[in-house]
C-alpha atoms as an extended CHARMM CRD file, in Angstrom:
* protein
*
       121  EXT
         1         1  UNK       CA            -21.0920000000       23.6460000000       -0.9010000000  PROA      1               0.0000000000
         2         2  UNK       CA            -21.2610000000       20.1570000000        0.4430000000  PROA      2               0.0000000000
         3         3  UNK       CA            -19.4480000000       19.5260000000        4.1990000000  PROA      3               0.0000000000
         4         4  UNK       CA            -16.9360000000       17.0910000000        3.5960000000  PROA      4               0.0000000000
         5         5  UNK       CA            -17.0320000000       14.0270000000        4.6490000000  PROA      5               0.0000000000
         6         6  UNK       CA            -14.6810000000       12.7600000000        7.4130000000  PROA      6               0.0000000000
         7         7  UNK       CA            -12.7760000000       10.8370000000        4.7900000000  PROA      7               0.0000000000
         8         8  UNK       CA            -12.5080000000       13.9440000000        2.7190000000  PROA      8               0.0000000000
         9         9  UNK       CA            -10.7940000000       15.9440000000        5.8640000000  PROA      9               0.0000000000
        10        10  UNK       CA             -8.4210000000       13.5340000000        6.6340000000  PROA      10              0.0000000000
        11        11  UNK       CA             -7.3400000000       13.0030000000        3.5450000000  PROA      11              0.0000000000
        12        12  UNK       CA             -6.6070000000       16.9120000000        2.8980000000  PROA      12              0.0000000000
        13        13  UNK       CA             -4.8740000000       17.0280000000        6.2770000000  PROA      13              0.0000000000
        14        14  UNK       CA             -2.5050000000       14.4250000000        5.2570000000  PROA      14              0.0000000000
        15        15  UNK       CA             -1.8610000000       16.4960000000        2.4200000000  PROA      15              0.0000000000
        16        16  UNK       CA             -1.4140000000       19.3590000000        4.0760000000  PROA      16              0.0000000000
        17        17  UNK       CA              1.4580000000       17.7460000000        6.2810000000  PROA      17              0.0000000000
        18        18  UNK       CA              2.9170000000       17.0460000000        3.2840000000  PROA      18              0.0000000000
        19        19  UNK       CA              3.1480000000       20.0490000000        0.5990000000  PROA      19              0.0000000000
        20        20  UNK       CA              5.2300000000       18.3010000000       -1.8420000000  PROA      20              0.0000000000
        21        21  UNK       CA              2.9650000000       15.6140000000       -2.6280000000  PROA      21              0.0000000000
        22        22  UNK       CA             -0.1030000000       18.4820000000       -2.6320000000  PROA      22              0.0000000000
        23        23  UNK       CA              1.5120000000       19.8450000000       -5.3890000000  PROA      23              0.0000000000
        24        24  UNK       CA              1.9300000000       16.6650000000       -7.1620000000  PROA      24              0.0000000000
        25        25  UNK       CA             -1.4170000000       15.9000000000       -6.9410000000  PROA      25              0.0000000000
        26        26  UNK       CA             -2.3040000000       19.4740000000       -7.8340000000  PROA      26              0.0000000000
        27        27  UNK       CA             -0.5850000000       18.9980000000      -10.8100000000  PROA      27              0.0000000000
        28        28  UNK       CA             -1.5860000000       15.7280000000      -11.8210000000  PROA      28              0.0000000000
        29        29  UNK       CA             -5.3200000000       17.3100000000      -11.4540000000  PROA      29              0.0000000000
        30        30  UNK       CA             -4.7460000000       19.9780000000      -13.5750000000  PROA      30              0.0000000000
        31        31  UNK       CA             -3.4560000000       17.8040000000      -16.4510000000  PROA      31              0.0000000000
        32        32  UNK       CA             -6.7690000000       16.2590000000      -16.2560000000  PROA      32              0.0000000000
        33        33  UNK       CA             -8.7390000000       18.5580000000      -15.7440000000  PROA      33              0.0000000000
        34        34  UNK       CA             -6.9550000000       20.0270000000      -19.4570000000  PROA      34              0.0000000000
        35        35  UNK       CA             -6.4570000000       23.7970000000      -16.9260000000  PROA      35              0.0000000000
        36        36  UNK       CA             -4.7530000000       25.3490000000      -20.2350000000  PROA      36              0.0000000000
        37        37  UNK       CA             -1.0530000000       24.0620000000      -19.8200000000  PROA      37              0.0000000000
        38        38  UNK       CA             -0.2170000000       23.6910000000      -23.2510000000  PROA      38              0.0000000000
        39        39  UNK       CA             -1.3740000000       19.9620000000      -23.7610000000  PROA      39              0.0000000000
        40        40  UNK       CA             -2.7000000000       19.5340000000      -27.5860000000  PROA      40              0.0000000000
        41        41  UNK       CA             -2.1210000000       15.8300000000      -28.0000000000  PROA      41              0.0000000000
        42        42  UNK       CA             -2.3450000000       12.4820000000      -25.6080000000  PROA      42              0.0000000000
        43        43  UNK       CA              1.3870000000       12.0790000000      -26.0910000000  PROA      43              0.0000000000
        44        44  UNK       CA              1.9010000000       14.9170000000      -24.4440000000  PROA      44              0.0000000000
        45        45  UNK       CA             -0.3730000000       14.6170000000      -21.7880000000  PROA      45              0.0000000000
        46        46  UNK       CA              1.0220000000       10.9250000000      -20.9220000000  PROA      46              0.0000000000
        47        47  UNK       CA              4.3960000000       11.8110000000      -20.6160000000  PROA      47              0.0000000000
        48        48  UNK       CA              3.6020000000       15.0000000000      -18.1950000000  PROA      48              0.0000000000
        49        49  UNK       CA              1.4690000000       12.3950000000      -16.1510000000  PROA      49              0.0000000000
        50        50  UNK       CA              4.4430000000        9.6960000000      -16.2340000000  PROA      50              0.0000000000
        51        51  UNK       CA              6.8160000000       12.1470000000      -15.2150000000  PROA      51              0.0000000000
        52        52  UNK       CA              4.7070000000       13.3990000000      -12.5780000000  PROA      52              0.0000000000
        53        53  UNK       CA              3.9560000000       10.0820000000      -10.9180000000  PROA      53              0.0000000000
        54        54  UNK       CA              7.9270000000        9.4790000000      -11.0270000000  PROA      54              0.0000000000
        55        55  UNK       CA              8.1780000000       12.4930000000       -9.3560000000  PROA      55              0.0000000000
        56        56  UNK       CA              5.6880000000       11.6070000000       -6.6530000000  PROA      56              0.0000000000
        57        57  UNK       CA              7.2340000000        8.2320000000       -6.0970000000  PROA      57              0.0000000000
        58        58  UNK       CA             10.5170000000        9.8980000000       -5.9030000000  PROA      58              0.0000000000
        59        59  UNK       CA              9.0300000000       12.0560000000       -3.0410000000  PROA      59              0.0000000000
        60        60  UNK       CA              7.2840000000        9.4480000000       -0.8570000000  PROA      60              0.0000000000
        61        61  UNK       CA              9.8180000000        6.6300000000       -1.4260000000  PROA      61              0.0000000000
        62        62  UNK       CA             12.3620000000        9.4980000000       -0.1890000000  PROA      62              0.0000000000
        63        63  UNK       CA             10.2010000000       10.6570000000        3.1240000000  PROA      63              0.0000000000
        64        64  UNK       CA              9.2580000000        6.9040000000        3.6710000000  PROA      64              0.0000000000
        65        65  UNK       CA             13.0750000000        6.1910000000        4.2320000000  PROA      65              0.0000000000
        66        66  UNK       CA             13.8150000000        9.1950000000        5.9590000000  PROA      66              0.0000000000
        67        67  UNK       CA             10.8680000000        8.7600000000        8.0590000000  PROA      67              0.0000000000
        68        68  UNK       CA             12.2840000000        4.8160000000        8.5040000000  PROA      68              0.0000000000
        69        69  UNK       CA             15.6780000000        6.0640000000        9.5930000000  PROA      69              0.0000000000
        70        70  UNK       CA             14.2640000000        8.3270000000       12.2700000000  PROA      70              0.0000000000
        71        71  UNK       CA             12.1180000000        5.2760000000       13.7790000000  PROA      71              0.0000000000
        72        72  UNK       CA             15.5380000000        2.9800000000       13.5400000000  PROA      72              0.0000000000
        73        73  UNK       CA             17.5380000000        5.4360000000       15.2090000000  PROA      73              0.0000000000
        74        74  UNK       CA             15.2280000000        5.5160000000       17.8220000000  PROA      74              0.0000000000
        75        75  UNK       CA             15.8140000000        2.5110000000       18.8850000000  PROA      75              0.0000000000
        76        76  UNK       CA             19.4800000000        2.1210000000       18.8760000000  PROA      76              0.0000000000
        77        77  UNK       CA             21.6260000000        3.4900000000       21.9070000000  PROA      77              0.0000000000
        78        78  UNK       CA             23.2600000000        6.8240000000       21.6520000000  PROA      78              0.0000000000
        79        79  UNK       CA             26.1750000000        5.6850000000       22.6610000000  PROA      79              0.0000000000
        80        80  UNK       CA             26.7420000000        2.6280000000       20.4530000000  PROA      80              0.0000000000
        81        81  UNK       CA             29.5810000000        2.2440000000       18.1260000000  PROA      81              0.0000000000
        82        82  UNK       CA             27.2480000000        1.8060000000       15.1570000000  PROA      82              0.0000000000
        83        83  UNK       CA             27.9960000000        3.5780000000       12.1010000000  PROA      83              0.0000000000
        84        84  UNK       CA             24.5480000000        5.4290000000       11.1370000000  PROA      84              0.0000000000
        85        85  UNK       CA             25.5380000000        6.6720000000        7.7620000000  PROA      85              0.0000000000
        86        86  UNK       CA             25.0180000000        3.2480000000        6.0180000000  PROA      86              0.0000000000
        87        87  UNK       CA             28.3470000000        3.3990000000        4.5490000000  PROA      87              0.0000000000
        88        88  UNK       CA             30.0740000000        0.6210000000        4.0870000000  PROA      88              0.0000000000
        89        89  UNK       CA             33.9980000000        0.7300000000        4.6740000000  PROA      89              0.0000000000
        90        90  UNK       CA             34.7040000000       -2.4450000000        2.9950000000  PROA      90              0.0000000000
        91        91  UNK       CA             34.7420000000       -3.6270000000       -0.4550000000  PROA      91              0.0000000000
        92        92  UNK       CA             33.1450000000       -6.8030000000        0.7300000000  PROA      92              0.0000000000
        93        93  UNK       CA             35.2070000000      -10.6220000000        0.9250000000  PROA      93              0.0000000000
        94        94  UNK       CA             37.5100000000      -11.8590000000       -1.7880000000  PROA      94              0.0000000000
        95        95  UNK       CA             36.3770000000      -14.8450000000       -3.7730000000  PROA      95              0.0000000000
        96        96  UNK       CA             37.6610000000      -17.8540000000       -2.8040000000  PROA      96              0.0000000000
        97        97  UNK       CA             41.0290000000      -19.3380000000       -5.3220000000  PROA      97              0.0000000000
        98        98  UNK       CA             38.3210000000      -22.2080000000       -6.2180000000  PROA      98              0.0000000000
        99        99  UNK       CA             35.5490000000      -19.4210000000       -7.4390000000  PROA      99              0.0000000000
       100       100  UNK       CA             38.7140000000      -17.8400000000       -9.4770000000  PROA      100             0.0000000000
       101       101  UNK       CA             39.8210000000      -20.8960000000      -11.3240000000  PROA      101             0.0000000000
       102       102  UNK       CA             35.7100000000      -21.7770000000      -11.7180000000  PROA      102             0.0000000000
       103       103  UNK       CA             34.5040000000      -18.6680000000      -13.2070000000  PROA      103             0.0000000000
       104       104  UNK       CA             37.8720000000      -18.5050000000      -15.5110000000  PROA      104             0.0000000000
       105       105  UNK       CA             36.5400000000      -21.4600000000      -17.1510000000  PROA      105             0.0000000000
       106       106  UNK       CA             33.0630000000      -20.9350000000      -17.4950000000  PROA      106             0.0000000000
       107       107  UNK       CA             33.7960000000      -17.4290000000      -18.3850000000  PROA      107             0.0000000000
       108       108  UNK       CA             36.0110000000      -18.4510000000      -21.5300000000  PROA      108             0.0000000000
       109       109  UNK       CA             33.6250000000      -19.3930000000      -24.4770000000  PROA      109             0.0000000000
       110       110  UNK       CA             36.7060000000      -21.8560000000      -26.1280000000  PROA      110             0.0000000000
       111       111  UNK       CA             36.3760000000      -23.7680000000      -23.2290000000  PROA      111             0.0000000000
       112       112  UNK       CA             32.6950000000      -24.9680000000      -24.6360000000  PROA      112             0.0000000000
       113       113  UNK       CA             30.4700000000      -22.7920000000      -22.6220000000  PROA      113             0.0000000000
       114       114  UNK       CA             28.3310000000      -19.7400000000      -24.2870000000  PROA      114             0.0000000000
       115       115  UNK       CA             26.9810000000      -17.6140000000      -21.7320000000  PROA      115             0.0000000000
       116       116  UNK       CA             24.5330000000      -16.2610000000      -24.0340000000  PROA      116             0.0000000000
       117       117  UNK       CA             22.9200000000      -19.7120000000      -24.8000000000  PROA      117             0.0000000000
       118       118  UNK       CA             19.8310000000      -20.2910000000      -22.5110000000  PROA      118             0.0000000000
       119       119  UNK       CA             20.1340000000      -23.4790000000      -20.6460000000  PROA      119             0.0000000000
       120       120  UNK       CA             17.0100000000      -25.7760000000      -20.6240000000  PROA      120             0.0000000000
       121       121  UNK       CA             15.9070000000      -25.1140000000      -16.8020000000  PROA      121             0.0000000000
């Protein structure tokens, strides 16, 4: 066998740190590579390869953020008064009395507007 290139090691040592997405790419591999899962028509191939690229987005968009929160952290003080959980504890502000009486209006189709009707931009 070949020595790998130093590419090739890097590459399987960031998948190493990261089991999850080996086995993603495992599988994907293996639907490819037609390893006897089962797969008799494209359909079904597709739609195992579609739901295991979801999956691996899932995965890295999910350790991206958690990675991203750790960082952010980092740099606030330990002994602020910021909330870390993301939370927020209010509904958000009230529309204004003018916003009300606005959107009642254009809300109400006998009033002459159809929201479904595109308007020429």
């Amino acid at each position: 066998m070949s020595s790998l290139s130093q590419e090739d090691k890097e590459l399987l040592n960031q998948l190493n740190r990261r089991p999850a997405l080996k086995d993603r790419v495992k599988s994907i591999l293996s639907i490819a590579g037609d390893d006897g899962d089962g797969i008799v028509k494209a359909d079904e191939a597709e739609n195992r390869v579609i739901e295991e690229v979801r999956r691996m987005g899932n995965e890295v968009l999910t350790e991206w953020a958690e990675t991203r929160l750790e960082k952010s952290e980092a740099y606030l003080p330990a002994d602020s008064d910021i909330d870390r959980s993301g939370k927020k504890k209010y509904p958000g502000t009230r529309h204004s009395e003018k916003f009300k009486c606005l959107s009642r209006y254009t809300n109400n189709p006998e009033n002459g507007f159809d929201r479904s009707v595109k308007m020429p931009v």
